[in-house]
Backbone as JSON, one array per atom type, in Angstrom:
{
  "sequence": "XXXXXXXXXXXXXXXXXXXXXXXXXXXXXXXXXXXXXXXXXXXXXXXXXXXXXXXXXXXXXXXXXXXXXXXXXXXXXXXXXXXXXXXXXXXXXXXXXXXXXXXXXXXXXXXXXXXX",
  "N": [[70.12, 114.57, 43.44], [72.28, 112.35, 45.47], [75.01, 111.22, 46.23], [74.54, 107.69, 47.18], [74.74, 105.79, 49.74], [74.62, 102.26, 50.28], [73.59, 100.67, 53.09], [72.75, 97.92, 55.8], [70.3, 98.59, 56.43], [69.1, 99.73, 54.11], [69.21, 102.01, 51.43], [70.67, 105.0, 51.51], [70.36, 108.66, 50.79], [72.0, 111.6, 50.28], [70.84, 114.71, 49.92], [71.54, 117.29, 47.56], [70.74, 119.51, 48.54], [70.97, 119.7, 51.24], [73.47, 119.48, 51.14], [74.2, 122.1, 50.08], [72.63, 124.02, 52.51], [74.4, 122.78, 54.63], [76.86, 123.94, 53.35], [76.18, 126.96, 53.5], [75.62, 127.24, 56.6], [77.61, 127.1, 57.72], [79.27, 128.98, 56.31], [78.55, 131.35, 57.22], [79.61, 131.08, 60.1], [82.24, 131.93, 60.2], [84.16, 134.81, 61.04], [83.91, 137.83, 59.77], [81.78, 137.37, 57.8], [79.4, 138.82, 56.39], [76.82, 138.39, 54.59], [75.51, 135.4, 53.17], [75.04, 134.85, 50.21], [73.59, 137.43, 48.18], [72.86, 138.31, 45.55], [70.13, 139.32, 43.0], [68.53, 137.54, 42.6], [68.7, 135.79, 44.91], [67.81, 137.06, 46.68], [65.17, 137.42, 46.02], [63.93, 135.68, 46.4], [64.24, 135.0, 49.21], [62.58, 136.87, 50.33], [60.32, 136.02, 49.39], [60.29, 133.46, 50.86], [61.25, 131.37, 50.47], [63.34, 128.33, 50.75], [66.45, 129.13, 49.62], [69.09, 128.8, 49.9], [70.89, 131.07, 49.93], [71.65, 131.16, 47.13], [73.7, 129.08, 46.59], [75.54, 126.81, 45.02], [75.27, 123.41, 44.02], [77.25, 121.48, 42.35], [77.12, 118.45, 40.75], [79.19, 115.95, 39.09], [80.13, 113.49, 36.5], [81.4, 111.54, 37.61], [81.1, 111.52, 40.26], [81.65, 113.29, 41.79], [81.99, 116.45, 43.62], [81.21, 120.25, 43.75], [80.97, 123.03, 44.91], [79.56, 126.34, 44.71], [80.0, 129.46, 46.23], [78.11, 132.17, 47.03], [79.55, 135.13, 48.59], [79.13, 138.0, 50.96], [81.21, 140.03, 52.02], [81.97, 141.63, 55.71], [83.06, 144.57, 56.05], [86.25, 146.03, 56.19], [87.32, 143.95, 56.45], [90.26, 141.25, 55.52], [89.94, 140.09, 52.6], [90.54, 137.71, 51.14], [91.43, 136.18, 53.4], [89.63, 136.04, 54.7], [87.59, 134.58, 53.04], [89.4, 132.03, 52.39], [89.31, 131.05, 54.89], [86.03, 130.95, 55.28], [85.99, 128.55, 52.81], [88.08, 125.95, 54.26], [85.98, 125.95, 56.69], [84.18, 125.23, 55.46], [84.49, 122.57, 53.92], [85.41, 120.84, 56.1], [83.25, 121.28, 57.74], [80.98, 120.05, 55.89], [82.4, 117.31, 54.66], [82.41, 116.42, 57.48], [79.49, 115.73, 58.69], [78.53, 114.66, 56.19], [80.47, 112.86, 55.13], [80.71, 113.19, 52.06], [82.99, 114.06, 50.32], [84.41, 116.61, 48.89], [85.39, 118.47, 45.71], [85.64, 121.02, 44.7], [85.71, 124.07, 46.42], [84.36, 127.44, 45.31], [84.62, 130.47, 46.11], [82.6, 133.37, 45.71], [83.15, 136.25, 45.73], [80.47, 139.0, 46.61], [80.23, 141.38, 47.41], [81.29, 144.15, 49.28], [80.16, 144.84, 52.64], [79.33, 147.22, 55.05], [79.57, 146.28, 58.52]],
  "CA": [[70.5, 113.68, 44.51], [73.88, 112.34, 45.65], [76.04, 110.12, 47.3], [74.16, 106.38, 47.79], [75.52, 104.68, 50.85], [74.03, 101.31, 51.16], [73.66, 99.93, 54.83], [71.96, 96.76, 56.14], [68.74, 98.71, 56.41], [68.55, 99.97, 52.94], [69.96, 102.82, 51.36], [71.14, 106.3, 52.71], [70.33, 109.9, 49.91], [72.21, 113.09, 50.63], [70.34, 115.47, 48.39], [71.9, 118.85, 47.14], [69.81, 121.09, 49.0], [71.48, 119.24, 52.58], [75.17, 120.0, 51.08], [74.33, 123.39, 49.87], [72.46, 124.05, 53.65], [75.5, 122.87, 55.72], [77.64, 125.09, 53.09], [75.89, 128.32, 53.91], [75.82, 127.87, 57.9], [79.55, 126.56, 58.32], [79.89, 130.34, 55.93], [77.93, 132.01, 58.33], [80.12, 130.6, 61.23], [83.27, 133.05, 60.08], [83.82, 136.2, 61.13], [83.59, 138.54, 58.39], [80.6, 137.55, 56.62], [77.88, 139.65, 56.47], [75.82, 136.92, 54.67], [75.7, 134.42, 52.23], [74.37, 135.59, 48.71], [73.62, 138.68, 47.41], [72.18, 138.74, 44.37], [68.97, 140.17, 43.42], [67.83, 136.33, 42.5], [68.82, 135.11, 46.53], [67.16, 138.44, 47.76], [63.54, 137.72, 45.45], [63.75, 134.16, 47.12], [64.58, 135.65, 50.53], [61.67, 137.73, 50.29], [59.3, 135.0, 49.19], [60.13, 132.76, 52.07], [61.56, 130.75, 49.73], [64.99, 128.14, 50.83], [67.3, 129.38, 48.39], [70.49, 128.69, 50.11], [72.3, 132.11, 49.58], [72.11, 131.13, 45.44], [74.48, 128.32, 46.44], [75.27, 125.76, 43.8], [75.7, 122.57, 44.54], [77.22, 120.64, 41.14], [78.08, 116.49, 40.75], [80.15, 115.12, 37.94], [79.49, 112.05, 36.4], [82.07, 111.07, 38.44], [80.76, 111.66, 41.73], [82.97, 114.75, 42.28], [81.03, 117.46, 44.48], [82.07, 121.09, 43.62], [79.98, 123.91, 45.18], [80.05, 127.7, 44.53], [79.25, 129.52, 47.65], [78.2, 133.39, 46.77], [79.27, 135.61, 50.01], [78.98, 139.28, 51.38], [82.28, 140.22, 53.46], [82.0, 142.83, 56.19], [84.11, 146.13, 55.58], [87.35, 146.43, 57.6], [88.32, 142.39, 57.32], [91.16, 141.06, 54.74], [88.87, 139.33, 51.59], [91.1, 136.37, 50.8], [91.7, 135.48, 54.07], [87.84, 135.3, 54.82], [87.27, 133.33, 51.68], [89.87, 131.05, 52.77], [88.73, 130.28, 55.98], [85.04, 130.05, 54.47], [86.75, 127.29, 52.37], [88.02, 125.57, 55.15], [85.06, 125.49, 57.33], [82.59, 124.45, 54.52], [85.12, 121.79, 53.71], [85.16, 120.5, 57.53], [81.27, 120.16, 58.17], [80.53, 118.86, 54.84], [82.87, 115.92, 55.02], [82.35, 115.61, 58.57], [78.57, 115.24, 58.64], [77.77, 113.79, 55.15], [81.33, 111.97, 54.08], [80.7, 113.23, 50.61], [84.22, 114.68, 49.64], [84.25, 117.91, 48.12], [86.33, 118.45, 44.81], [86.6, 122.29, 44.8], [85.35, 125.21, 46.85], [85.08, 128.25, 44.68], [84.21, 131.75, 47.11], [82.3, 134.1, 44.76], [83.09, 137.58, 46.5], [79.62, 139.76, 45.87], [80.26, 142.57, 47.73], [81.6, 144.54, 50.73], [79.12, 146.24, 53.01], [79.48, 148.03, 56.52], [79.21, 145.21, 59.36]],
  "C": [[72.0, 113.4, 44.44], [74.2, 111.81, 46.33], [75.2, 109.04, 48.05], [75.05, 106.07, 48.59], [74.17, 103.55, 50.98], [74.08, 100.4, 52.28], [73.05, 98.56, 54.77], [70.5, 97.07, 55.73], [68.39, 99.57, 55.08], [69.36, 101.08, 52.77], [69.94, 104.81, 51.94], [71.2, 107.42, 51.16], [70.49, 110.88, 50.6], [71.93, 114.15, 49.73], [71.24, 117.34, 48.69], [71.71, 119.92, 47.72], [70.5, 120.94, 50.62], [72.58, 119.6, 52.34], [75.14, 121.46, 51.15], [73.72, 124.55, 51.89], [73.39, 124.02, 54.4], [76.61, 124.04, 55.05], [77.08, 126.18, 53.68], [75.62, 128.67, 55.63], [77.35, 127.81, 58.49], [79.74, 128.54, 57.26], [80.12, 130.94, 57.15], [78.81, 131.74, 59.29], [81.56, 131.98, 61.75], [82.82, 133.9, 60.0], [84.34, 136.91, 60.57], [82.55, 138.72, 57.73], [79.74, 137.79, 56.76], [76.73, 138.76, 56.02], [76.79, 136.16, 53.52], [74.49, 135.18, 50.96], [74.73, 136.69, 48.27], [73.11, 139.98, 45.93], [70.59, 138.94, 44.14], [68.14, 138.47, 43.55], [67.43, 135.9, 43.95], [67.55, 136.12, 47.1], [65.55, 138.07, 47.12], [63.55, 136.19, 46.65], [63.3, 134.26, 48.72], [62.82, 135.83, 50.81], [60.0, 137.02, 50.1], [58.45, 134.08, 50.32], [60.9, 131.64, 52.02], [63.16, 129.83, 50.08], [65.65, 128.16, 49.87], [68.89, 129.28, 48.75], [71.58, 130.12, 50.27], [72.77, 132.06, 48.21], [73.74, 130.02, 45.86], [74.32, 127.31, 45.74], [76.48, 124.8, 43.79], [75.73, 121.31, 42.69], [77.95, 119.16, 41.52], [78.34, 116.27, 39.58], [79.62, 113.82, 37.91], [80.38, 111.3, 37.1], [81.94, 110.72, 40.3], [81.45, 112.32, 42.3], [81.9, 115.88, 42.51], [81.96, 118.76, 43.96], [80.42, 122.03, 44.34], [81.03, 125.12, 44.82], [79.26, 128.53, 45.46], [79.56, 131.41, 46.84], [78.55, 134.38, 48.38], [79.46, 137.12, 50.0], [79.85, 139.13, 52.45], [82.18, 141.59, 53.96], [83.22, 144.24, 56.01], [84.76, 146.55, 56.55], [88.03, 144.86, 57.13], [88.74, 142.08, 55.59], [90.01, 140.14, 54.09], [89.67, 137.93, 51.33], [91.23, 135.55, 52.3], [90.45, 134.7, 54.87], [87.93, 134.09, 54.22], [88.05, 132.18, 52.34], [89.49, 130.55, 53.9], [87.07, 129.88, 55.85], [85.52, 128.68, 53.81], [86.98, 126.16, 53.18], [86.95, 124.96, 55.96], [84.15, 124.79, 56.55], [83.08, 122.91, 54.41], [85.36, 120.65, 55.2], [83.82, 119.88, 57.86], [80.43, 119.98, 57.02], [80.83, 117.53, 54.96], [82.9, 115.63, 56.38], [80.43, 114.51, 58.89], [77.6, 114.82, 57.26], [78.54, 112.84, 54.39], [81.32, 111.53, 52.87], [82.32, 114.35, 50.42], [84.46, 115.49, 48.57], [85.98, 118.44, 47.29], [87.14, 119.7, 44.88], [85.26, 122.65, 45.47], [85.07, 126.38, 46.4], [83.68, 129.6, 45.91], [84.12, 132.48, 45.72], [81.83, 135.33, 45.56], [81.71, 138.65, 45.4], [79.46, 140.86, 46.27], [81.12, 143.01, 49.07], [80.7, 145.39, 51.43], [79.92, 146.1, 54.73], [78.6, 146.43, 57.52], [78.19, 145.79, 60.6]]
}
């Protein structure tokens, strides 16, 4: 779990699996990325039926410092850093817009290049 807000009407839980979720469609959003994941773990999950995020991993500090590690597949033809960086960006955008949990680091874990 993660980030209590308490309101009037009691309190407000943004759980892990809701950060790691908005990370992997704000990926998805840029164009480049073939998907999110990659590994054989995401792909048994996949295959299951299973929400596995894309093997995204969503860590908190005892501090209350958010860091995710977003695994991605960039299409073949488009510049790799400049993806990543704009992945970065966007994840960083509709995280703190729709959960105003403030994200420490970003880290893009390039898992492959395939044909778009």
């Amino acid at each position: 779990m993660k980030d209590q807000t308490r309101t009037d009407f009691g309190t407000i839980r943004i759980h892990k699996k809701v950060i790691a979720s908005i990370a992997s469609i704000a990926s998805l959003e840029i164009e480049g990325i073939k998907r999110v994941g990659g590994d054989l773990k995401s792909t048994f999950y996949e295959i299951l039926g299973k929400k596995n995020y894309g093997g995204i991993k969503v860590e908190i500090d005892k501090n209350e410092e958010v860091k995710i590690t977003v695994p991605i597949v960039v299409k073949y033809g488009f510049n790799v850093p400049e993806v990543a960086t704009r992945v970065q960006e966007n994840i960083r955008r509709a995280v703190e817009k729709m959960t105003d949990v403030s994200l420490k680091d970003i880290d893009i874990s390039i898992q492959a290049i395939e044909r778009g």
